[in-house]
N, CA, C and O of each residue as an XYZ file, in Angstrom:
536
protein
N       1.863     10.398     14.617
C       0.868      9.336     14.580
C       1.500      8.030     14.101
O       1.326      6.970     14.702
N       2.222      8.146     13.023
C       2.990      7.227     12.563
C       3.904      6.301     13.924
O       3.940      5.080     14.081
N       4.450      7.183     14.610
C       5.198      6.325     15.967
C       4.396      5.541     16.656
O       4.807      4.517     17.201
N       3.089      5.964     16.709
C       2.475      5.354     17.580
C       1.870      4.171     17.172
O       1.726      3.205     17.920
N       1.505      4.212     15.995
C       1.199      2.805     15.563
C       2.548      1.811     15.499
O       2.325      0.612     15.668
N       3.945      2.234     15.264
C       4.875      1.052     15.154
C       4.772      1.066     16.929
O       5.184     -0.016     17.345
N       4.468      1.713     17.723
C       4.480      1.004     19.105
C       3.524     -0.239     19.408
O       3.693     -1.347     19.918
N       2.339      0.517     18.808
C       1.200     -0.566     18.594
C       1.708     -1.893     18.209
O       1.668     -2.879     18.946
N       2.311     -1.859     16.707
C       2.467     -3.228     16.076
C       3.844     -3.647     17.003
O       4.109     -4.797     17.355
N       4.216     -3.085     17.144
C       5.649     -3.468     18.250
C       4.794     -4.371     19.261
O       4.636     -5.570     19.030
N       4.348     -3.862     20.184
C       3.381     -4.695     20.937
C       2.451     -6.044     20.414
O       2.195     -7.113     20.967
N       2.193     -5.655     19.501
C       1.443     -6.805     18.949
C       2.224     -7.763     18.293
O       1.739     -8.891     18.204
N       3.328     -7.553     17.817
C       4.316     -8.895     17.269
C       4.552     -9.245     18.069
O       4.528    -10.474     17.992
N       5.097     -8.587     19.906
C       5.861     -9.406     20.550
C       4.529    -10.869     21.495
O       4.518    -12.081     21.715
N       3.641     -9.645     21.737
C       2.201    -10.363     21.814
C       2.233    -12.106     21.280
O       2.221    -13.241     21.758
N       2.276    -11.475     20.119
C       1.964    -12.255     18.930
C       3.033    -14.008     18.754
O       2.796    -15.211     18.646
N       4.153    -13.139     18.820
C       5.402    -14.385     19.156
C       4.949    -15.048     20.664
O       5.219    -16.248     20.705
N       4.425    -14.613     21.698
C       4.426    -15.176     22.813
C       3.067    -15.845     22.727
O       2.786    -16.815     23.431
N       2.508    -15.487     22.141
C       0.692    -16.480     21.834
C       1.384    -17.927     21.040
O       1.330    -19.072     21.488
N       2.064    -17.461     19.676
C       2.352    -18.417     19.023
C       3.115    -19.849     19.543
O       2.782    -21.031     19.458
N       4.587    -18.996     20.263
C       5.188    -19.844     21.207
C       4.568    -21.116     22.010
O       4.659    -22.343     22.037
N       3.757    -19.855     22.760
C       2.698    -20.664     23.975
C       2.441    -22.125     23.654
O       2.755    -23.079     24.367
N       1.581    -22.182     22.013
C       0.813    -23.133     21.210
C       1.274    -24.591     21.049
O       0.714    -25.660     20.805
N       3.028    -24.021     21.382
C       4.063    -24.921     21.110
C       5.164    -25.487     22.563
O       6.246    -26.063     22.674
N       4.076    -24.891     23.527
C       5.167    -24.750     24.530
C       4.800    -26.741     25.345
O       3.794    -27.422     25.147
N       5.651    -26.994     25.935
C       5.437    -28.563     26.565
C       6.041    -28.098     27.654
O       7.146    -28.637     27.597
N       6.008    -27.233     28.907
C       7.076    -27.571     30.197
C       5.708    -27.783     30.827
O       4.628    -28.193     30.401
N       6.346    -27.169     32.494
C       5.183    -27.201     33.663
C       4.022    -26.580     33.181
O       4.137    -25.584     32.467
N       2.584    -27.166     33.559
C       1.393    -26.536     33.327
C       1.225    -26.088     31.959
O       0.746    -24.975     31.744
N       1.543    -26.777     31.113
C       1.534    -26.450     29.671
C       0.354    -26.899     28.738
O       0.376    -26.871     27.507
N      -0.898    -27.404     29.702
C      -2.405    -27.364     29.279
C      -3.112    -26.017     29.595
O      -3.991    -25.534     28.881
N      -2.666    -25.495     30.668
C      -3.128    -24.232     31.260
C      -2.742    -23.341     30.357
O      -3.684    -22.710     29.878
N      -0.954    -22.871     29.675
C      -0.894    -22.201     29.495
C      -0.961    -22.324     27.493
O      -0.770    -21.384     26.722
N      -1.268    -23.691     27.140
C      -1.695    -23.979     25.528
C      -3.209    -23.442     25.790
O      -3.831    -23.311     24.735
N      -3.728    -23.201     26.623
C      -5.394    -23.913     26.556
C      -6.064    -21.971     26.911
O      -6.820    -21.340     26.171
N      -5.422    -21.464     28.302
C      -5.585    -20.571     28.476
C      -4.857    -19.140     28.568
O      -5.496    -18.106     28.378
N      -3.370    -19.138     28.896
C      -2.639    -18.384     28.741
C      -3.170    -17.385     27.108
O      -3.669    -16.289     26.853
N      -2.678    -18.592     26.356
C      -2.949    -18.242     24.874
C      -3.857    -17.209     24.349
O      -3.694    -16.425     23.414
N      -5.246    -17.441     25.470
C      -6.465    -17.051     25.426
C      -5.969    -15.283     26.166
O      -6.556    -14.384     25.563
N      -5.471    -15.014     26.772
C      -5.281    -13.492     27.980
C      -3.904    -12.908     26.684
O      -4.014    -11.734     26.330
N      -2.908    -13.602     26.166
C      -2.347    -13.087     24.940
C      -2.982    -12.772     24.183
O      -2.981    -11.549     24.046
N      -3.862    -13.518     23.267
C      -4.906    -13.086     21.985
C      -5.478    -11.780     22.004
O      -5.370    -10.870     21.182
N      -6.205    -11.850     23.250
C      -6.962    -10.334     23.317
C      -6.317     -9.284     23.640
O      -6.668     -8.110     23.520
N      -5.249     -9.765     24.105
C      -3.921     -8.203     23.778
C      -3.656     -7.771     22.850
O      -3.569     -6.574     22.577
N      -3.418     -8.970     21.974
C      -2.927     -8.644     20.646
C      -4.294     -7.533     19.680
O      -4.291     -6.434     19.127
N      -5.333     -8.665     19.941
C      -6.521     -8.157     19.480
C      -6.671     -6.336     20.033
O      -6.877     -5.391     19.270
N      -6.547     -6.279     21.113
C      -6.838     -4.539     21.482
C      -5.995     -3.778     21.231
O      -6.460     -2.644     21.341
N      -4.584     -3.757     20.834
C      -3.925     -3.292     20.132
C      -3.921     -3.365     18.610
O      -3.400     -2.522     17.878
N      -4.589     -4.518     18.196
C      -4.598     -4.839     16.695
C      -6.055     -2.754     16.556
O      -6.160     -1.804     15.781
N      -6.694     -3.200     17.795
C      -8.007     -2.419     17.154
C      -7.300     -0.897     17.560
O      -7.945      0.016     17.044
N      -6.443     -0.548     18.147
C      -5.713      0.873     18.596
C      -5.157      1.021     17.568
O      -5.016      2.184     17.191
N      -4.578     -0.182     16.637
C      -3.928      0.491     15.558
C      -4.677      0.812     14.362
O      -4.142      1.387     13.414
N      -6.260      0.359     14.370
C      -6.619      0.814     13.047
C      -7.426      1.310     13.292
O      -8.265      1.492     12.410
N      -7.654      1.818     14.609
C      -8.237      3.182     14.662
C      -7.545      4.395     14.999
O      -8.003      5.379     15.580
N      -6.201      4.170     14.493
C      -4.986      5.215     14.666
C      -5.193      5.988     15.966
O      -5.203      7.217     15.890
N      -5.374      5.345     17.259
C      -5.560      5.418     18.610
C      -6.916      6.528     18.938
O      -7.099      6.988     20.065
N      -7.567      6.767     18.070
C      -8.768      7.579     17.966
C      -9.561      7.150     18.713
O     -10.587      7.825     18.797
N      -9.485      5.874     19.585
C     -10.708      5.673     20.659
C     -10.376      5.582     21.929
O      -9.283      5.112     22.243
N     -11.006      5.889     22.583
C     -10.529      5.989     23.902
C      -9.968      4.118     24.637
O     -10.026      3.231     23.786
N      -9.721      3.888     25.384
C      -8.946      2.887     25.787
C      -9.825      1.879     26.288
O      -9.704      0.712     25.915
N     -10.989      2.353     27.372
C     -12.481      1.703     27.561
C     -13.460      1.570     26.505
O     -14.327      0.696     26.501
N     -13.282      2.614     25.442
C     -14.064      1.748     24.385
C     -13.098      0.570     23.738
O     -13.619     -0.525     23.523
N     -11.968      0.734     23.482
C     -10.844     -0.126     22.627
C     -11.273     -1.579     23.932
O     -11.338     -2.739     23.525
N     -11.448     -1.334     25.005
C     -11.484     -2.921     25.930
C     -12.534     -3.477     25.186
O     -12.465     -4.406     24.381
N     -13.792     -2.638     25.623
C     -14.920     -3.321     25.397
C     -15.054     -3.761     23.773
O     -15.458     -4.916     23.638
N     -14.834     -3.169     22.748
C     -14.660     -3.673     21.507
C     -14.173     -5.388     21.241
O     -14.699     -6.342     20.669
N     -13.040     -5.198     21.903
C     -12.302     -6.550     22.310
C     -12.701     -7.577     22.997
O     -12.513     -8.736     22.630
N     -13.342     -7.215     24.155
C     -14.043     -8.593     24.512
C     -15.097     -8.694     23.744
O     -15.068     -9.788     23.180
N     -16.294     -7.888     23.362
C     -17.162     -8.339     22.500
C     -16.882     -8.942     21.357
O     -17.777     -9.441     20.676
N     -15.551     -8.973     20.990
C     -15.214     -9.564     19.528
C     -14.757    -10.868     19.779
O     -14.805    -11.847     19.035
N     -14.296    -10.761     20.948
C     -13.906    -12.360     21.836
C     -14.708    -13.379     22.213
O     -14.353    -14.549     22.357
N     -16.183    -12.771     22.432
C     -16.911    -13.376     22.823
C     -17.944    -13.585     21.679
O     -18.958    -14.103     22.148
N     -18.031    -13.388     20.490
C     -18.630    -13.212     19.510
C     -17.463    -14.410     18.538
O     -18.210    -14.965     17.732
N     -16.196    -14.889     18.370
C     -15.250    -15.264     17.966
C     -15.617    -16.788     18.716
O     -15.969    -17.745     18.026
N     -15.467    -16.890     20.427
C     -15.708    -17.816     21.188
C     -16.865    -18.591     20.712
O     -16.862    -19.790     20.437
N     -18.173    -17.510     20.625
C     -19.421    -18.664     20.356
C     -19.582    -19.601     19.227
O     -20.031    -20.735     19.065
N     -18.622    -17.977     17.968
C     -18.671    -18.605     16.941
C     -18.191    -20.667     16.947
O     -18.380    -21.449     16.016
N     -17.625    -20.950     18.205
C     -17.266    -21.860     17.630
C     -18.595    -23.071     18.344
O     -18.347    -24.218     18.713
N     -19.438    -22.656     18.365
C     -20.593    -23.620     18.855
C     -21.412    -24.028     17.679
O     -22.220    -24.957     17.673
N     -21.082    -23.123     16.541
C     -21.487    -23.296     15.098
C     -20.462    -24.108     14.348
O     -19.307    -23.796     14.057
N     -21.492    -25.816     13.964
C     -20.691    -26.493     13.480
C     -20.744    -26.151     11.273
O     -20.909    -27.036     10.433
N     -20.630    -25.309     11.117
C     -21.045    -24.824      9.572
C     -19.770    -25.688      8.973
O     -18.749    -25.567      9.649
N     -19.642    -26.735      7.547
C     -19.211    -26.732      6.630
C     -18.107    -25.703      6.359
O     -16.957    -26.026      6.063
N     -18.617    -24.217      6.502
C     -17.485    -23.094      5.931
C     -16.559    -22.710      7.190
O     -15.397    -22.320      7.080
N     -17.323    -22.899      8.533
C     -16.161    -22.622      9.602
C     -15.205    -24.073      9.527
O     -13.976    -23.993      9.530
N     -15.744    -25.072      9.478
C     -15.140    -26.284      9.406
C     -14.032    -26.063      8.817
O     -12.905    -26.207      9.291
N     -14.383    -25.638      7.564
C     -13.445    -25.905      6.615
C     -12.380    -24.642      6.534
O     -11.636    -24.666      5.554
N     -12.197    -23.325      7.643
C     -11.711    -22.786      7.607
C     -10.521    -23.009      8.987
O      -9.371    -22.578      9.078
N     -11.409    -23.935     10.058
C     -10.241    -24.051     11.418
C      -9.502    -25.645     10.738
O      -9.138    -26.482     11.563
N      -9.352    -25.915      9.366
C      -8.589    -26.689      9.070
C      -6.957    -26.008      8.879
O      -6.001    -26.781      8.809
N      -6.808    -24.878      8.824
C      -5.435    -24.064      8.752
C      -5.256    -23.637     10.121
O      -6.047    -23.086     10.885
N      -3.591    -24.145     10.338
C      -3.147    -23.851     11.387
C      -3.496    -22.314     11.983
O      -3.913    -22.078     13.117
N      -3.239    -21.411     11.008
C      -3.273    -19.898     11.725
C      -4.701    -19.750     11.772
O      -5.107    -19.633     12.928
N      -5.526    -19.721     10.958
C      -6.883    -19.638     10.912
C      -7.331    -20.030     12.389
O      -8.052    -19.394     13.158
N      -6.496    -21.652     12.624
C      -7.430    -21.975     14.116
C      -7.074    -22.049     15.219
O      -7.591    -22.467     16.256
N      -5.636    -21.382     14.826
C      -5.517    -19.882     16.245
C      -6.205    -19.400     16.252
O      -6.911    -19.821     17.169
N      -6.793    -18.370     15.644
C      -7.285    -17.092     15.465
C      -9.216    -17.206     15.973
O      -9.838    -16.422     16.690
N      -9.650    -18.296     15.371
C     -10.932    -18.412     15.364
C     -11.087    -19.824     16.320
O     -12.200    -20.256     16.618
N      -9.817    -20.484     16.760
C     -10.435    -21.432     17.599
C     -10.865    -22.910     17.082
O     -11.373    -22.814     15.965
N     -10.817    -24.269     17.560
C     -11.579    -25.350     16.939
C     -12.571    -26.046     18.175
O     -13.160    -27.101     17.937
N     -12.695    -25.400     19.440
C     -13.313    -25.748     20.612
C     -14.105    -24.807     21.345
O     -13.487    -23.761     21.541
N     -15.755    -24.833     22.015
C     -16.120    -23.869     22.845
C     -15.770    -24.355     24.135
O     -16.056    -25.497     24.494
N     -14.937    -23.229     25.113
C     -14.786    -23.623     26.381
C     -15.349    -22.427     27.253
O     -14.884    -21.308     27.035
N     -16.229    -22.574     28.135
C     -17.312    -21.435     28.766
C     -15.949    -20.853     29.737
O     -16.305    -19.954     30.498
N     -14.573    -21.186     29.830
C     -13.601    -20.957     30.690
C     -12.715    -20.128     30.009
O     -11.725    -19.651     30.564
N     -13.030    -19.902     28.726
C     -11.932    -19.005     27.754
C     -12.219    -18.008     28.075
O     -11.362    -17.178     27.769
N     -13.554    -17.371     28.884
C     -14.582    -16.106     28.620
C     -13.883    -15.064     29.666
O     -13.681    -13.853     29.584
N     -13.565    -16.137     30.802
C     -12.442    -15.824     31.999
C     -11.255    -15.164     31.920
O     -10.902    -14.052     32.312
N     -10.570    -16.251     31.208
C      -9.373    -15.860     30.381
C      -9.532    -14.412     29.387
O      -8.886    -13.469     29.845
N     -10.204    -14.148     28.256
C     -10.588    -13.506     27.650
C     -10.726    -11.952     28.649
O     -10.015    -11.042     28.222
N     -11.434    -11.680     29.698
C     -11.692    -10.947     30.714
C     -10.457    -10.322     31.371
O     -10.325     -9.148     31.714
N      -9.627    -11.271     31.476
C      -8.125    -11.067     32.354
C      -7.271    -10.612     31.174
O      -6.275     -9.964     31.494
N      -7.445    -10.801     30.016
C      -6.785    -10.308     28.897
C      -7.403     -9.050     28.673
O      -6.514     -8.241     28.406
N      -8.614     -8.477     28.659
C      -9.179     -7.322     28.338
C      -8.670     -6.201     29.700
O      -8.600     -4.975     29.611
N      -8.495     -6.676     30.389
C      -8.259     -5.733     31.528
C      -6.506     -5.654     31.847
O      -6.008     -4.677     32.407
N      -5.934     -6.498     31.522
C      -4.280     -6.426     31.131
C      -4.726     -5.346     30.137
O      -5.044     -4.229     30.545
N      -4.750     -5.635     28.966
C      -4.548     -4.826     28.168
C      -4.985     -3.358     28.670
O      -4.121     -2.503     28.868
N      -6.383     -3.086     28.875
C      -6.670     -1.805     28.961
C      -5.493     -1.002     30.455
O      -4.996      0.119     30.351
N      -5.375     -1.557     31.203
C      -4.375     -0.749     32.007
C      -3.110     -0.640     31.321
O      -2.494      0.415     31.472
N      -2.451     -1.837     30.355
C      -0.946     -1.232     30.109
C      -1.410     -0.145     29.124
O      -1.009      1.004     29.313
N      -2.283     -0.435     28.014
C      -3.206      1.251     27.308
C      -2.859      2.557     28.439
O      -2.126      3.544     28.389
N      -3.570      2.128     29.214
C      -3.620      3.464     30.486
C      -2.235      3.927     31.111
O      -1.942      5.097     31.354
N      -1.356      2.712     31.351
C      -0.027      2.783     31.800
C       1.445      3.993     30.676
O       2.382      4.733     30.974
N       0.717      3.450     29.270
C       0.939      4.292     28.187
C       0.550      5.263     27.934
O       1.091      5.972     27.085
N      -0.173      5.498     28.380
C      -0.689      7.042     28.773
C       0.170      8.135     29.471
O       0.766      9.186     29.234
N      -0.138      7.215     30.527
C      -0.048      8.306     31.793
C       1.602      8.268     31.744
O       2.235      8.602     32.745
N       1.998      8.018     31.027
C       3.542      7.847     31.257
C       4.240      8.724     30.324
O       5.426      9.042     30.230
N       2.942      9.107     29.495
C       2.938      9.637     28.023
C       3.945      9.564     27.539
O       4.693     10.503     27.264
N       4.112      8.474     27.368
C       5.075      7.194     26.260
C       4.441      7.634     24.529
O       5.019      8.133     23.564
N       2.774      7.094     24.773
C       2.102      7.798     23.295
C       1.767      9.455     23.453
O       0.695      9.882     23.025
N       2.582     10.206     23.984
C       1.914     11.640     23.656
C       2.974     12.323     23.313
O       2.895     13.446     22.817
N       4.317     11.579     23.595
C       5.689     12.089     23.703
C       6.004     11.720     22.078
O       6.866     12.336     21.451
N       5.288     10.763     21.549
C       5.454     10.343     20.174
C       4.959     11.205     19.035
O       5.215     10.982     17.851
N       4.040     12.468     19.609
C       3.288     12.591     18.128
C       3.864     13.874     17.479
O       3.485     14.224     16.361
């Protein structure tokens, strides 16, 4: 069980470096891929973040759907102008994470990230990459 979560977080740092990168990236199409790319990384990271702390105990279609609902629950959050969210997307990582803009086009993005993820889940499977680990 233990292997399978450093695959998890393995995945999710590299995830994680390529979201961050992104944030910082200036070449070709580099509104698309600051604005939305970022957005189809996050929720990778995010559905692996949730495989690992449910020590892969859920099936892979519940682990999607978890993820976009948390995406889309994260997204609205930002239509709420509160004092305490304010004052929390003032930190750089914070407003990665939670966002400082609602865009009804992230939801898209968000979607194409939930369904990446759940097939390479499935791809890990069937390859039994995680079954060969435990």
């Amino acid at each position: 069980m233990l292997k399978k979560g450093i695959i998890f977080i393995s995945f999710m740092f590299i995830f994680s470096l390529a979201g961050i990168s992104a944030k910082f990236y200036h070449g070709p199409f580099h509104a698309w891929v600051r604005n939305y790319f970022v957005d189809i990384i996050a929720v990778m990271c995010l559905a692996f973040l949730i495989k690992v702390v449910s020590w892969g105990k859920i099936n892979n279609l519940l682990c999607a759907f978890i993820t976009l609902i948390s995406a889309v629950i994260i997204e609205s959050s930002q239509l709420v102008k509160s004092p305490f969210l304010l004052g929390l997307r003032r930190n750089f990582f914070i407003s990665i994470i939670i966002g400082q803009s609602f865009d009804v086009w992230d939801f898209l993005y968000y979607l194409i990230g939930v369904v990446l993820a759940y097939f390479l889940l499935e791809a890990l499977n069937s390859q039994k990459i995680l079954k060969r680990v435990n």
